[in-house]
C-alpha positions as CSV (number, residue, x, y, z in Angstrom):
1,X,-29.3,-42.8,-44.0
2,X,-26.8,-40.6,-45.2
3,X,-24.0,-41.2,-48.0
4,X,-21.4,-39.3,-47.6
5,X,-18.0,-38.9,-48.4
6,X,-17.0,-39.5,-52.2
7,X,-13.7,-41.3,-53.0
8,X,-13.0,-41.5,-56.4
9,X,-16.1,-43.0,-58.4
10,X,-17.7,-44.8,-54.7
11,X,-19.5,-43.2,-52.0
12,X,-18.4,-44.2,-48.5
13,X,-20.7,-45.4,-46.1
14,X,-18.6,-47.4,-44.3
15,X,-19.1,-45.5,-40.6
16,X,-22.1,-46.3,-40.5
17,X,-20.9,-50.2,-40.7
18,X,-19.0,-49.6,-38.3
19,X,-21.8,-48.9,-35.8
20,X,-23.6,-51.5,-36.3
21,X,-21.0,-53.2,-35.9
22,X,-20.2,-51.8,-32.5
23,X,-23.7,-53.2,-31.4
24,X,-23.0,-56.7,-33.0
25,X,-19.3,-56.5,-31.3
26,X,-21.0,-55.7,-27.7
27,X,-23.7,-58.3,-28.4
28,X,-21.3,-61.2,-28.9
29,X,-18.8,-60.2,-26.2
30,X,-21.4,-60.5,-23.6
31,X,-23.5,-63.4,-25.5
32,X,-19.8,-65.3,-25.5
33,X,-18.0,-63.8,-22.8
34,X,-20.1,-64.3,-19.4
35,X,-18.1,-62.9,-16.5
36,X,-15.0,-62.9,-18.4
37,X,-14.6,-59.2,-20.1
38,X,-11.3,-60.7,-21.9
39,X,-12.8,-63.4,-23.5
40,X,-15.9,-61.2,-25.2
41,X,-13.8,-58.5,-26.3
42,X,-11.5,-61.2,-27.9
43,X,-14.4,-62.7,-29.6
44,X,-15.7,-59.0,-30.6
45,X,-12.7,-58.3,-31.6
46,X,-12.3,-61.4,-33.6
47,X,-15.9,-61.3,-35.4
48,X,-15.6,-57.9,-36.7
49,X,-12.0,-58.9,-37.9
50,X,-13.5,-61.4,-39.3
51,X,-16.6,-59.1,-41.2
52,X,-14.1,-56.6,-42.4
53,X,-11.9,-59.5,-44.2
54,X,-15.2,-60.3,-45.7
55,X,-16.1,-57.3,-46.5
56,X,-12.4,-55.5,-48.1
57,X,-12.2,-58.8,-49.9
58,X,-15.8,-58.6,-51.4
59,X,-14.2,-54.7,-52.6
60,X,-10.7,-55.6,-53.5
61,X,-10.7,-59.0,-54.9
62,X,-14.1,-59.4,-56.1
63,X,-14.2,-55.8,-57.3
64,X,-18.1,-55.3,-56.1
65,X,-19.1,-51.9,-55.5
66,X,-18.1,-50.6,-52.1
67,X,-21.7,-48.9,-51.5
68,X,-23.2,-52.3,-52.4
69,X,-20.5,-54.6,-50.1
70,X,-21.1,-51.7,-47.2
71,X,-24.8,-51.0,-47.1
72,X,-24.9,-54.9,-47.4
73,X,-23.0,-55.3,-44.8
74,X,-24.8,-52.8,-42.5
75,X,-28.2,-54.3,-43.3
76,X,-26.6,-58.2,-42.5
77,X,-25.3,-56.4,-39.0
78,X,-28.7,-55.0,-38.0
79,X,-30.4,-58.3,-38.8
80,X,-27.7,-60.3,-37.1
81,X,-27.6,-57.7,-33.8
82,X,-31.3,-58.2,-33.8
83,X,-31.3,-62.3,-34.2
84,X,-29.1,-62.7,-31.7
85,X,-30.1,-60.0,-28.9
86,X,-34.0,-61.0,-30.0
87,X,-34.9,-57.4,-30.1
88,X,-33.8,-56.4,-26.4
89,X,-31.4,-55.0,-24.5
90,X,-28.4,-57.6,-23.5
91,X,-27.5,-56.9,-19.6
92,X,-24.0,-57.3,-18.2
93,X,-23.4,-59.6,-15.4
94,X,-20.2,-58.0,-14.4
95,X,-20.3,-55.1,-12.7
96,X,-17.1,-54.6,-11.2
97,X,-15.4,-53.8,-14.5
98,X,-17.8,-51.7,-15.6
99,X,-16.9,-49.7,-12.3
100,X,-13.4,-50.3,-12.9
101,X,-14.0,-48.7,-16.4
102,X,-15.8,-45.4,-15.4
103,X,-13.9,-45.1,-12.4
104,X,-12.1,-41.2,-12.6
105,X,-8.6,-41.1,-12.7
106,X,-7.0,-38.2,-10.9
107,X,-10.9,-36.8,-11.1
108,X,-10.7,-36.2,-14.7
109,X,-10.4,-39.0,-16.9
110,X,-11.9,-42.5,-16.7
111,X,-10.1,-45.7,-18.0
112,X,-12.4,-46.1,-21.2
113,X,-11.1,-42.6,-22.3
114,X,-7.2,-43.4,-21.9
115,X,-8.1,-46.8,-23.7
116,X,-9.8,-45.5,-26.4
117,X,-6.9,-42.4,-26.8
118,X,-4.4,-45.5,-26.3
119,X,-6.0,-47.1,-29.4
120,X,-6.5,-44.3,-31.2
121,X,-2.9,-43.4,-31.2
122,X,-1.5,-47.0,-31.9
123,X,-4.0,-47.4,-35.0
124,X,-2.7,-44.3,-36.2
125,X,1.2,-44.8,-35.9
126,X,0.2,-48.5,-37.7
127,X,-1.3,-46.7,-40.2
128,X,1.1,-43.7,-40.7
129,X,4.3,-45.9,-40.1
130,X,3.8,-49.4,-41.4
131,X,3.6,-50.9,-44.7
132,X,0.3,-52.6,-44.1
133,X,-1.2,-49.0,-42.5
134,X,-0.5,-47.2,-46.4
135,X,-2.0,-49.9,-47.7
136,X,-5.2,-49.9,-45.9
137,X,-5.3,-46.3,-46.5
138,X,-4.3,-46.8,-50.2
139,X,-7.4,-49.3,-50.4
140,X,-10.0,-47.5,-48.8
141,X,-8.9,-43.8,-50.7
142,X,-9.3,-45.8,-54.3
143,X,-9.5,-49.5,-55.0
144,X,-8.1,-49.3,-58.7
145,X,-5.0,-47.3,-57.0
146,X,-4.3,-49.6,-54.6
147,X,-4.4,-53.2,-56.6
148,X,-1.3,-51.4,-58.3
């Protein structure tokens, strides 16, 4: 694994986190979801939510190392991912929006790639323009900065 990126006095690790948690995302949205793509991305959506209030709290408020909290994290995701998949690939019942999803538009782009742009764009005007976006920024650049 590779550490990299050194903010202030921590190393961050936290993309690879965030891949695991993609796989423990996808693994409870179809474990929870069934047919219903809505209802597992909500739940995704909620449980890493959820992890990432653990895990800036653990950081913030509890002061732990960020290397320890992250790499913790990571190793709790892969155990988790693998728990609750039992080791195997998790097949999706519904097809159709999978389809729907890869389907072109105008032959160039599919839907995942406007909805990933879309996101992409409204993360970064919430971080760039809001209150709580500096924040989150300020937290992440240097703890010590940002309890200030």
């Amino acid at each position: 694994m590779f550490l990299e990126g050194v903010r202030g006095e921590q190393v961050e690790v936290a993309h690879h986190v965030v891949s695991a948690m993609a796989a423990f995302g996808g693994a409870i949205a179809v474990k929870t979801g069934g047919d219903s793509w809505l209802l597992g991305l909500v739940a995704a959506v909620g449980v890493g939510g959820v992890v990432g209030l653990l895990q800036g709290t653990a950081v913030v408020w509890l002061r732990l190392s960020s290397v320890a909290v992250t790499l913790g994290g990571l190793l709790a995701l892969q155990g988790a991912t693998q728990v609750l998949t039992k080791g195997s690939t998790l097949p999706y019942a519904n097809l159709d929006i999978v389809l729907k999803i890869n389907e072109p538009i105008a032959t160039v782009l599919s839907w995942r790639v406007i909805v990933v742009a879309a996101v992409i764009v409204v993360v970064g005007l919430l971080q760039a323009w809001t209150r709580f976006g500096r924040d989150l920024y300020a937290t992440g650049s240097d703890p010590r900065a940002a309890r200030t």
